[in-house]
C-alpha positions in Angstrom: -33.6 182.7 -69.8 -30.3 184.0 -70.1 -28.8 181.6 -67.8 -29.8 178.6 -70.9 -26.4 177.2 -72.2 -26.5 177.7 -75.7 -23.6 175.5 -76.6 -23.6 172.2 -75.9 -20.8 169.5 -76.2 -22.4 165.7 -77.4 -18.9 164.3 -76.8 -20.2 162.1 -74.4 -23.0 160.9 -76.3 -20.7 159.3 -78.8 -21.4 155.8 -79.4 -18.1 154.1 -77.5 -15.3 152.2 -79.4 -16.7 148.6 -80.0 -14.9 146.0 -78.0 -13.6 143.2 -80.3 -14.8 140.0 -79.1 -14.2 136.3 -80.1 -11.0 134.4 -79.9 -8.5 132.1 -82.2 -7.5 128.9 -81.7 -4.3 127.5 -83.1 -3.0 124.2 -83.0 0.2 122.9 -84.5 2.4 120.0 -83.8 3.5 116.3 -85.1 0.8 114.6 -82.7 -2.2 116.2 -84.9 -1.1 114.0 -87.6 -2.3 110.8 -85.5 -4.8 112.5 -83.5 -6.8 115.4 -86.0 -9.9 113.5 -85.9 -10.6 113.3 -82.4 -8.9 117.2 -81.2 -11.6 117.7 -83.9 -14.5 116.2 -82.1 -12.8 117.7 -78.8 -13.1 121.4 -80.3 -16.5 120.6 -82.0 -18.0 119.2 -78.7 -17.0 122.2 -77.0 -18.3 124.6 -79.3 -21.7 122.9 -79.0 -21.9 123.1 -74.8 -21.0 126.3 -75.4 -24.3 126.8 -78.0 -26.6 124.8 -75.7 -26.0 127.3 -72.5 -26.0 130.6 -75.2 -26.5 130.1 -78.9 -24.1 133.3 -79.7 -21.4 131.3 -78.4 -20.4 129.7 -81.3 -17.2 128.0 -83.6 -17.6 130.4 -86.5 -14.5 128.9 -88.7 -12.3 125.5 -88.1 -10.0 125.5 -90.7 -7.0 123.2 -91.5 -3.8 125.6 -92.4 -0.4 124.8 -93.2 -0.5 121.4 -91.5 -2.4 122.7 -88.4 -5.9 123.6 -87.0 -7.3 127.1 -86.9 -10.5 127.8 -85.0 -12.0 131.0 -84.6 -14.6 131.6 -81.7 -17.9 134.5 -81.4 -16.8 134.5 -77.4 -13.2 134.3 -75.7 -14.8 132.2 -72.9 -15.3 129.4 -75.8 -11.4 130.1 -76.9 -10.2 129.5 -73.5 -12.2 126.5 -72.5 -11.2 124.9 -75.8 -7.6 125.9 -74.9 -8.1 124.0 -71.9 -9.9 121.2 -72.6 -6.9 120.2 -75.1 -4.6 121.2 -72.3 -6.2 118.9 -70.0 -6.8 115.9 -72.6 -3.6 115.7 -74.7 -1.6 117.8 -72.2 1.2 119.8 -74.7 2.4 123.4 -74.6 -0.4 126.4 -74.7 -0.1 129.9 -74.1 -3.1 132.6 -74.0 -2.5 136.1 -75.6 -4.8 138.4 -74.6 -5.3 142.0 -76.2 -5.5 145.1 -73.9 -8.5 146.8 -73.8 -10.4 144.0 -75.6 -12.4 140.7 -75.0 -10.3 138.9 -77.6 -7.6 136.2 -76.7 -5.3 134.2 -78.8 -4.8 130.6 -77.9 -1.9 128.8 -79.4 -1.9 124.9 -78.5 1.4 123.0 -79.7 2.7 119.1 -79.2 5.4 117.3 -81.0 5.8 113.8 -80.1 
């Protein structure tokens, strides 16, 4: 019985950091002012496909700031497919930001015309 370890290290037992998750959305730009219904709808429809194929996938805030859009996401798969559909229906400027370590990405979506 002397061989028995009697100190033992629980280090690696530790729950693990928790991984942020989610995403935001910003959109900014002249052409909202003619178009903020409908990139609206777009964002809205794409948060609910995203709900029907896994209900924690969600828009959890779409907000109108400082004459813009703000939309923040529960997944950054929804982030980046709304970044994308905009991208690929009003066309504009976008870059993705995307935080090291994380499963958290920043979408900024901009067109002035």
């Amino acid at each position: 019985m002397s061989n028995i370890p009697t100190g033992r290290h629980y280090e690696g037992y530790r729950d693990q950091k928790k991984i942020e998750q989610g995403g935001i959305v910003r959109l900014c730009g002249s052409f909202l002012l003619d178009h903020e219904a409908d990139i609206l709808n777009l964002i809205k429809h794409e948060g609910l496909l995203a709900a029907e194929k896994n209900p924690q996938n969600k828009i959890l805030t779409l907000a109108k700031i400082d004459g813009g859009i703000v939309a923040e996401t529960s997944d950054h798969h929804l982030a980046l497919r709304i970044g994308k559909a905009l991208l690929h229906a009003y066309k504009g400027e976008h870059q993705y930001k995307f935080t090291k370590g994380e499963k958290f990405v920043e979408v900024d979506w901009q067109r002035n015309d």
